[in-house]
Phi, psi and omega in degrees: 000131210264152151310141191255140169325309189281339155288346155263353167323143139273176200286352153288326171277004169284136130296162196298331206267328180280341192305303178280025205257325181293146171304138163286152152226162193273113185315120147315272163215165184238187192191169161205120191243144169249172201224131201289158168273352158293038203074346221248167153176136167259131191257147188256140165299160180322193166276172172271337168257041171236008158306152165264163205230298229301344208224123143280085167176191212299152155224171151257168173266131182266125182248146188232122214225105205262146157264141176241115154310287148036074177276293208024269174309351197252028199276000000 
């Protein structure tokens, strides 16, 4: 079952009464990458054993991608 548009929204472009409206998914992992001022930056794939096994046929990855003010790291 392919995500419906409004489940791929992120949860900022939402109003607070739609958040919870959207379908959950099941968390891989979370991770925090800065990002270079060139742009760039490689992100590593799950781990593989936290893919589900139970079910045979394709699934997909949702990457869902947040902005922060939060310069810290970039010093």
């Amino acid at each position: 079952m392919e995500p419906a548009l409004f489940d791929l929204l992120s949860e900022a472009s939402l109003a607070p009464e739609q958040k919870a409206l959207q379908k959950r998914y099941r968390l891989l992992s979370r991770f925090q990458n800065n990002l270079a001022p060139n742009g760039q930056t490689v992100i590593e794939g799950p781990d593989p054993r936290l893919l589900p096994t139970t079910e045979n046929r394709a699934y997909r990855i949702l990457l869902r991608i947040e902005t922060s003010s939060d310069v810290a790291g970039l010093v």
